[in-house]
C-alpha positions as CSV (number, residue, x, y, z in Angstrom):
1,X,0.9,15.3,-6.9
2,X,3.6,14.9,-4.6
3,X,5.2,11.7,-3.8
4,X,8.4,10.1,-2.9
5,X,6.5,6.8,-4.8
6,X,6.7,6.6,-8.4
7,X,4.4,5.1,-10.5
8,X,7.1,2.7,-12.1
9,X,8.0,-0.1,-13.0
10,X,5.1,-0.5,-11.2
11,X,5.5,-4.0,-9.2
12,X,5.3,-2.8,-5.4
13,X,1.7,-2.1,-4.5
14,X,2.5,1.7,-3.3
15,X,4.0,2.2,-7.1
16,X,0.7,0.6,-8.5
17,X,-1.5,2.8,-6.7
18,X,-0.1,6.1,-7.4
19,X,-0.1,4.6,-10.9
20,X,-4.0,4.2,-10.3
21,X,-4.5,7.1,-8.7
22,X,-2.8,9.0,-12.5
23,X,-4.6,7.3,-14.4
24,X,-7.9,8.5,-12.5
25,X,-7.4,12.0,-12.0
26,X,-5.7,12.7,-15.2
27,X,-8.8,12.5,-16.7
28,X,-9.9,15.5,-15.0
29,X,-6.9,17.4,-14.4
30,X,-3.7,18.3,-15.8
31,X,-1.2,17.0,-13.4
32,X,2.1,18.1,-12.4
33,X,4.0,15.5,-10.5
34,X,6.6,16.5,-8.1
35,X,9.7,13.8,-6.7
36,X,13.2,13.4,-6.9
37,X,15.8,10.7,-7.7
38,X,19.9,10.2,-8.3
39,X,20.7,12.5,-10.9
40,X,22.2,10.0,-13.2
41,X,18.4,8.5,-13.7
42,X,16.7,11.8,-13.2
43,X,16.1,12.1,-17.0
44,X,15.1,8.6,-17.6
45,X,12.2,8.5,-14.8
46,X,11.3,12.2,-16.0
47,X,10.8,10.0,-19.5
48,X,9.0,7.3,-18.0
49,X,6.5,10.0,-15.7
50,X,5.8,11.5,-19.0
51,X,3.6,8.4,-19.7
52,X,1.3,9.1,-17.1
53,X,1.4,13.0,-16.0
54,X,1.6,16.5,-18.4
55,X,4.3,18.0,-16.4
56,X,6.8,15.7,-14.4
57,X,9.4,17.7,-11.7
58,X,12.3,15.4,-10.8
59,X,14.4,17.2,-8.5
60,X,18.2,16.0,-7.7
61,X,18.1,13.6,-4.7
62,X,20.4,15.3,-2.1
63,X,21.6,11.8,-1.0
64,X,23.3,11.8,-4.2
65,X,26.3,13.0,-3.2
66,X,30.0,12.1,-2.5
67,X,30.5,8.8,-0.3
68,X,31.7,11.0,3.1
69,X,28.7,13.2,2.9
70,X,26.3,10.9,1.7
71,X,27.4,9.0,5.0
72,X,27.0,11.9,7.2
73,X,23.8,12.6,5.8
74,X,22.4,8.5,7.0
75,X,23.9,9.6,10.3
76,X,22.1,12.8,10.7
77,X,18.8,10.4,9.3
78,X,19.5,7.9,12.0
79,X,20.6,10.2,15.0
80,X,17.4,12.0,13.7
81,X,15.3,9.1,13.9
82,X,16.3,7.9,17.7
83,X,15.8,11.2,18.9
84,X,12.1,12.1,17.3
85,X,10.8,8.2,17.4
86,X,10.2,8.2,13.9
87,X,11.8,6.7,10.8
88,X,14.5,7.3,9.0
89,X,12.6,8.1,5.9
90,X,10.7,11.0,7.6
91,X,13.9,12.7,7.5
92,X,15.2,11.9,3.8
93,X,11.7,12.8,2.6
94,X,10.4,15.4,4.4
95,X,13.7,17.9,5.7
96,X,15.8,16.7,3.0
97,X,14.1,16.1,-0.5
98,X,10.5,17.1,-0.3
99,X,11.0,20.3,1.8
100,X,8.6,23.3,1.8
101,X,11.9,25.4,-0.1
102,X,12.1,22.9,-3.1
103,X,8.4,21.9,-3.4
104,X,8.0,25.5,-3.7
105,X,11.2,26.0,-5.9
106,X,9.7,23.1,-8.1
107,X,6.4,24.2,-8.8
108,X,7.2,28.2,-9.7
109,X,4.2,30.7,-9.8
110,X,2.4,27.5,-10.7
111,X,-1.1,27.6,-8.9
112,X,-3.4,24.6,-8.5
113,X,-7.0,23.8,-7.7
114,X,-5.4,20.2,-5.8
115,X,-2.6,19.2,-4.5
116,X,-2.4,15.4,-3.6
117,X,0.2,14.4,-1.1
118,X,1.4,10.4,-1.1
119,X,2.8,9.4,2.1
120,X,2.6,12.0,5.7
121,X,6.2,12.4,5.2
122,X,6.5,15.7,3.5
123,X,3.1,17.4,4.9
124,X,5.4,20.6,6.1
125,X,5.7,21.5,2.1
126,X,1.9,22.1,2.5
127,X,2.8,25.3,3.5
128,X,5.0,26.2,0.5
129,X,1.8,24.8,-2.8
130,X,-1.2,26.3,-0.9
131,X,-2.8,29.2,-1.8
132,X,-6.5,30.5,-1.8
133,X,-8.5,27.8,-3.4
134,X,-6.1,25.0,-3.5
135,X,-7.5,22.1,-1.6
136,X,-4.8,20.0,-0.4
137,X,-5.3,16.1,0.1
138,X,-3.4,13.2,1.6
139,X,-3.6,9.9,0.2
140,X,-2.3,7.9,3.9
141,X,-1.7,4.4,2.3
142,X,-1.9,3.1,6.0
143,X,-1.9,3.9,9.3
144,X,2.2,4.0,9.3
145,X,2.0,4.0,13.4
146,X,0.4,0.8,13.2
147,X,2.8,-0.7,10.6
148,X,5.8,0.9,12.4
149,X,4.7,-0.8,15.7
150,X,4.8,-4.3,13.8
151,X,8.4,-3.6,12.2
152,X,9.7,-2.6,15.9
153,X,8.2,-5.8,17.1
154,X,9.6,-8.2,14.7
155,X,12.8,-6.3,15.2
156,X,13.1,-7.0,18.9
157,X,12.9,-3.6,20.1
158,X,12.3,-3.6,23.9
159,X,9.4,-2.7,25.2
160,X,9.6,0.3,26.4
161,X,11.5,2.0,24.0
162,X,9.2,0.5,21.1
163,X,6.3,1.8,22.8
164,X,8.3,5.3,23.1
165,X,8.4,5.2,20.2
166,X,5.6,4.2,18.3
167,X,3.9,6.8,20.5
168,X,6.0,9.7,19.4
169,X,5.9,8.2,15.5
170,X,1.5,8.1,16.3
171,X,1.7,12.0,17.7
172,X,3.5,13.0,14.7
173,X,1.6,11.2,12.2
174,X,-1.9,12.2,13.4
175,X,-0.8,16.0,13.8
176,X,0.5,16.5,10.1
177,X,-2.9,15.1,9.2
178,X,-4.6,18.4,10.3
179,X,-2.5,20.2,7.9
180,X,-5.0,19.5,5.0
181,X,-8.3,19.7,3.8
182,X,-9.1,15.6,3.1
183,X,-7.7,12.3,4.4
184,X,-7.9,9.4,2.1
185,X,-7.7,6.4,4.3
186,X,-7.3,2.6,2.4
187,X,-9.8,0.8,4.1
188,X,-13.5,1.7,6.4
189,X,-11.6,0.0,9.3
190,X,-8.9,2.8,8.6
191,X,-11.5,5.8,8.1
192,X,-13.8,5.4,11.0
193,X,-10.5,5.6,13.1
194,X,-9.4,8.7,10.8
195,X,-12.7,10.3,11.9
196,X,-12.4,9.5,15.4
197,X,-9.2,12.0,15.7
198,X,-9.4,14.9,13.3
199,X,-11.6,18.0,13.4
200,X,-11.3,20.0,9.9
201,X,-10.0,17.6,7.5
202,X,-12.9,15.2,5.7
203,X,-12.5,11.6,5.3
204,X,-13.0,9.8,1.4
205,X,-11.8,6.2,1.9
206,X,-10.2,4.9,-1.3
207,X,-9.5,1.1,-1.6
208,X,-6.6,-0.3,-3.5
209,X,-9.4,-0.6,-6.9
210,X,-9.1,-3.0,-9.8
211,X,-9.6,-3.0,-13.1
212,X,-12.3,-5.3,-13.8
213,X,-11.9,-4.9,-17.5
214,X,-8.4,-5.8,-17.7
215,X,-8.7,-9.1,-14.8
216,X,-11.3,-11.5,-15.9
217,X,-12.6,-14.4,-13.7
218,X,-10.5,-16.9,-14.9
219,X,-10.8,-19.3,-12.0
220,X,-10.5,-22.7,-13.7
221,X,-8.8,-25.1,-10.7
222,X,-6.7,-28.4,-11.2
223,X,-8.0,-31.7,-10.0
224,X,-5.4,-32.3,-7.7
225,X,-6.4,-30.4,-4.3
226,X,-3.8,-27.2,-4.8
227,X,-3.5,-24.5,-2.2
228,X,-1.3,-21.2,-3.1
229,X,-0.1,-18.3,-1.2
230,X,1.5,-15.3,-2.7
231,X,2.8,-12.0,-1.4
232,X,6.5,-10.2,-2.3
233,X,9.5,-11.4,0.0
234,X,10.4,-7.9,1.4
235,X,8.3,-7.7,3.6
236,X,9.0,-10.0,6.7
237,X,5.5,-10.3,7.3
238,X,4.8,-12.3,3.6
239,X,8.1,-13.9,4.4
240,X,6.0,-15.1,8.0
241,X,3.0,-15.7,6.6
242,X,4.5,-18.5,3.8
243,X,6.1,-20.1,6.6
244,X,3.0,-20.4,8.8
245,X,1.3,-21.8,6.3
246,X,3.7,-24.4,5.3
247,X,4.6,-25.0,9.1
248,X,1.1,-24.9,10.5
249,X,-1.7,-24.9,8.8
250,X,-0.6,-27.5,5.5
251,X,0.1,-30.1,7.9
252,X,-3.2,-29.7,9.5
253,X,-4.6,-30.0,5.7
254,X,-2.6,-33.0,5.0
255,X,-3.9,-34.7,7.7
256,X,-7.6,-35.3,5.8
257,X,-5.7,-34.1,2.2
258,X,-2.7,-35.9,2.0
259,X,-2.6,-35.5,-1.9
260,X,-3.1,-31.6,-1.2
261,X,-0.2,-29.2,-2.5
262,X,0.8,-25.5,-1.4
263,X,2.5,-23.2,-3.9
264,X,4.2,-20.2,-2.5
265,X,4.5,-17.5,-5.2
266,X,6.7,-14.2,-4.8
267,X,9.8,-12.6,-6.1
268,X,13.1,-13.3,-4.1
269,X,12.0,-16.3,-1.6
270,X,14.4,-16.1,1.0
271,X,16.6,-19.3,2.0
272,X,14.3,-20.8,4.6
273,X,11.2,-20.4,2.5
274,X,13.2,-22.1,-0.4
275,X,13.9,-24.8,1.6
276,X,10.3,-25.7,1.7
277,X,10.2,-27.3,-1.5
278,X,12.4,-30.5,0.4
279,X,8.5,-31.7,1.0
280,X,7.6,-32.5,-2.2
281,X,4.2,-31.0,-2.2
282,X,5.2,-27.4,-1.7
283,X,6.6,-25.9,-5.0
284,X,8.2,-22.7,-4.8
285,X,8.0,-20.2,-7.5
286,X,9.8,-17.0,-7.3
287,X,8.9,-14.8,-9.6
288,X,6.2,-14.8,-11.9
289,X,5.6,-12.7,-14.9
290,X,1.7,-13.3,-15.1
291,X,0.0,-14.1,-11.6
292,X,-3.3,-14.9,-13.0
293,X,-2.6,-18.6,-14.6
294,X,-0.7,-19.8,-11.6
295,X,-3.4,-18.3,-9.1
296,X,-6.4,-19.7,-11.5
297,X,-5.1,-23.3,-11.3
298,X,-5.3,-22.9,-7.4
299,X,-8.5,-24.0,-5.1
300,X,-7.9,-21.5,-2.5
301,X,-5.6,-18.7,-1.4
302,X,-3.8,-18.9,1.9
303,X,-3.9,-15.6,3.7
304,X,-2.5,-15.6,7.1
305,X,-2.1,-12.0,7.9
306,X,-1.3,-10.6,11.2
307,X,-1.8,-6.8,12.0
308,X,-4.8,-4.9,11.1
309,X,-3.2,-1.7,8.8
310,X,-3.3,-1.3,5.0
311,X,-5.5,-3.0,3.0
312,X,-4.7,-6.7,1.3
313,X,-4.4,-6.0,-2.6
314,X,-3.3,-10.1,-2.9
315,X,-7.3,-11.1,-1.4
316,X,-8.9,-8.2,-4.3
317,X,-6.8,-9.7,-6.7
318,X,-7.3,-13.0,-5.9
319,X,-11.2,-12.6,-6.0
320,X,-11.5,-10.9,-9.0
321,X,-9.5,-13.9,-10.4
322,X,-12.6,-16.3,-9.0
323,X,-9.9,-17.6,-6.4
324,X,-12.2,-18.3,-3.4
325,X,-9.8,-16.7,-0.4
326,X,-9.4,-18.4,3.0
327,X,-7.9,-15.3,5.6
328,X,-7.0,-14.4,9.4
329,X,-9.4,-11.7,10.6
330,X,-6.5,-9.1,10.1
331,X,-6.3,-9.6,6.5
332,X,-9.5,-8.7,5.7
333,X,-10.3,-6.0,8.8
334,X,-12.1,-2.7,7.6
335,X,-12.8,-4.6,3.9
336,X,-16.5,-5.0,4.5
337,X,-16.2,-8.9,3.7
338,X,-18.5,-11.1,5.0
339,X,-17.3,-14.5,6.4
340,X,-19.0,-17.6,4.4
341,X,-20.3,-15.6,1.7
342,X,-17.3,-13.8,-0.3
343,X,-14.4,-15.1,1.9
344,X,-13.8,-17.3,4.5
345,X,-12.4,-16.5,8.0
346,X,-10.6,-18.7,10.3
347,X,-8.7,-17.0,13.3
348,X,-6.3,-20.0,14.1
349,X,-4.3,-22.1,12.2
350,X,-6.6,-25.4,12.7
351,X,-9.7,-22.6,11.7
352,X,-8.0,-22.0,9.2
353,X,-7.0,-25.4,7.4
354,X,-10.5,-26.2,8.2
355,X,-11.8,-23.5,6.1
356,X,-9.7,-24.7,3.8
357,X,-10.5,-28.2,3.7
358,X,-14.6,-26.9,3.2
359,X,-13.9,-25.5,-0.3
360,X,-11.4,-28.1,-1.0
361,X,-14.3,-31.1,-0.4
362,X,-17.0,-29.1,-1.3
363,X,-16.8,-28.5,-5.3
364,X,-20.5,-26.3,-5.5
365,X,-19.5,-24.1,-2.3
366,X,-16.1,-23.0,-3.9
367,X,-18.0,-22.4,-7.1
368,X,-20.3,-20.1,-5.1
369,X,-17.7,-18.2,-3.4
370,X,-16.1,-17.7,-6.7
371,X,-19.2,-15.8,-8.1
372,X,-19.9,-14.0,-4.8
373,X,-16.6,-12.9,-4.8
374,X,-15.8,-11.5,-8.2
375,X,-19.8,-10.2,-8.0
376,X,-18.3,-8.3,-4.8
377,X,-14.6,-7.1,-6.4
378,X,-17.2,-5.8,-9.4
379,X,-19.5,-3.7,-6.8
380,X,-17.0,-2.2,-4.5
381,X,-13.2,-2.4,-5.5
382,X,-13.7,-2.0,-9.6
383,X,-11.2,1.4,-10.7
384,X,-14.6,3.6,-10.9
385,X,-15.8,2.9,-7.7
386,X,-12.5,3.5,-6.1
387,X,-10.0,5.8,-8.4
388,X,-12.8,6.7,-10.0
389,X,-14.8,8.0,-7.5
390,X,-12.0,9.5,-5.7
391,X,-11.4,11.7,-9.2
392,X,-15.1,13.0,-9.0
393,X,-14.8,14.0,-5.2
394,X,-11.3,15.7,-6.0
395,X,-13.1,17.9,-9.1
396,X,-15.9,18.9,-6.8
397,X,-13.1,19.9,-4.0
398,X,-11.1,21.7,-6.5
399,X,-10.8,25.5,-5.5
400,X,-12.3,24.9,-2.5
401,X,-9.6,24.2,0.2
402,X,-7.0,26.8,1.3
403,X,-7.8,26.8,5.2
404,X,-4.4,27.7,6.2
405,X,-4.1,30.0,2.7
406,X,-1.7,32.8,2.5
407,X,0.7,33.6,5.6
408,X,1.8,29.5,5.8
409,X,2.3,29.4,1.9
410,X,4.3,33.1,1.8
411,X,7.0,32.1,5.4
412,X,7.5,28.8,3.9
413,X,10.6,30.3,1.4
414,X,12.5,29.6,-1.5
415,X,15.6,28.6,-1.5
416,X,16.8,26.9,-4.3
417,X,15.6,23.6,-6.1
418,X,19.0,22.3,-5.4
């Protein structure tokens, strides 16, 4: 594997699915995993890989260097970035860390059956760990055009240069997917667009899974009428999405529920979403250690989501809990959900609180969207029939791939791990 995402601490969702994604094929496989990081922690994380991989390869982040170049190297990032369209991180990953030279440096005369990429970023070092047999794979995560179009737009790019460049950042990101043998896309919504717009690669969608085992439906509400909403405060859209539901759609609930309260729950609340707790019947947790008794104690999850890329870990989560989930159509496109049976759908706000007022007055629907919704989380999102699964379809692949074998893998050179 070859990632820029670890698999620790494991509390972002990218970290827990590469975590996931270990666990699965390290059953099958004896991994070598391939990143970088400052060299004063390189030996610690190299410690902490150990638990999940048989051979972990930190290389020496080349960011880690004196302030003057360190700040040159931000300025190459950025100049880079307005230039090409994309991001900033394309750069750091892909020409700076994870480039064809030191992925090759890293691995030696190593020679694999797979080679799972995380993240587009660094596709070019393709090139430099194929060889006759080796089939390599990209795990996508998301459509990062999509999600790159949403961050311009919340950013206040103009117009026309966000379009600019979200077009350039789309070119890019669709081309490097021809570089391998499979695409793993996060959602169906995701994969039939996947299939729509490459020729040679295959497709194997690969949800965000869960492990049934470990999450129990534990769904055991309070009397008084609680609604919760969780979701980690870096991202501006979770930091929206609280705020529309405290602004818009609680006041529509309060209305028929004026007993009814909202919890927020997420590390690192920002000020204005702190400030919601001056109406007494929003509580605002921060962080919590353990999600499941605060979510269980819930009636319904709030899911307000706007943009139709990724894949909602927070709704799986919630319903393997027994949480019935009310969510905007973006949340939940591609999931394969069915409105009124597992979930609830409401496309406005006043849709939406009165979705949320249905389960919070009817006691035997919730209870049926509970079942149907862990019965559902059981069927399609448990770890075998996502990590799982995706294990199997890599052992049948191994050996098989190596399209662009040979002259790619011998031009892309060595030049040093450093």
């Amino acid at each position: 594997m070859v990632s820029s995402v670890k698999p620790i601490p494991g509390t972002a969702g990218q970290q827990v699915r590469v975590r996931d994604m270990l666990r699965a094929v390290r059953d099958y496989f004896e991994v070598t995993f391939v990143t970088f990081s400052r060299r004063g922690e390189a030996s610690s994380v190299r410690q902490a890989l150990e638990a999940f991989v048989h051979t972990p390869v930190v290389l020496p982040s080349r960011l880690d260097r004196p302030w003057p170049l360190r700040l040159a190297l931000k300025g190459i990032a950025q100049a880079y970035a307005g230039l090409t369209g994309l991001k900033r991180s394309n750069f750091t990953i892909g020409r700076l860390e994870l480039t064809p030279a030191r992925v090759r440096c890293a691995c030696g005369d190593k020679r694999f059956d797979v080679a799972l990429f995380e993240y587009w970023h660094a596709s070019r070092a393709v090139a430099a760990i194929r060889h006759d047999g080796c089939y390599c794979a990209l795990d996508m995560h998301d459509l990062l055009w999509q999600s790159y179009d949403s961050q311009l737009r919340r950013r206040g790019v103009p117009e026309r240069v966000r379009v600019w460049r979200v077009q350039r950042y789309r070119a890019r990101e669709e081309k490097a997917w021809e570089l391998f043998d499979g695409l793993i896309p996060i959602s169906e919504g995701e994969g039939e667009y996947v299939r729509g717009r490459v020729v040679h690669p295959e497709v194997f969608v690969t949800p965000m899974g869960i492990d049934t085992k470990r999450v129990v439906h534990a769904w055991e509400p309070m009397p008084t009428p609680r609604l919760a909403f969780f979701g980690g405060f870096a991202s501006a859209i979770n930091r929206a999405c609280a705020l529309r539901c405290a602004r818009y759609i609680m006041p529509r609930v309060w209305d028929r529920m004026p007993a009814a309260e909202l919890w927020i729950v997420g590390a690192d609340p920002p000020r204005e979403v702190r400030e919601l707790e001056t109406d007494r019947r929003i509580r605002v947790t921060g962080f919590v250690s353990e999600l499941a008794p605060v979510l269980t104690e819930a009636r319904v999850l709030l899911c307000p989501w706007n943009g139709t890329y990724g894949f909602r870990t927070r709704i799986v989560e919630a319903m393997a809990l027994g949480l019935p989930v009310v969510a905007s159509p973006d949340a939940v496109h591609g999931m394969g959900l069915q409105d009124g049976r597992c979930i609830m759908v409401g496309r406005t706000d006043g849709e939406l609180a009165d979705q949320a007022i249905k389960l919070l007055a009817d006691a035997q629907l919730a209870v049926s969207m509970s079942r149907n919704a862990r019965a559902h989380v059981e069927r399609c999102w448990s770890f075998e029939a996502t990590y799982g699964a995706l294990a199997r379809f890599l052992v049948d692949r191994a050996g098989r791939g190596g399209r662009r074998a040979g002259a790619d893998a011998r031009t892309a050179g060595v030049s040093g791990c450093d």
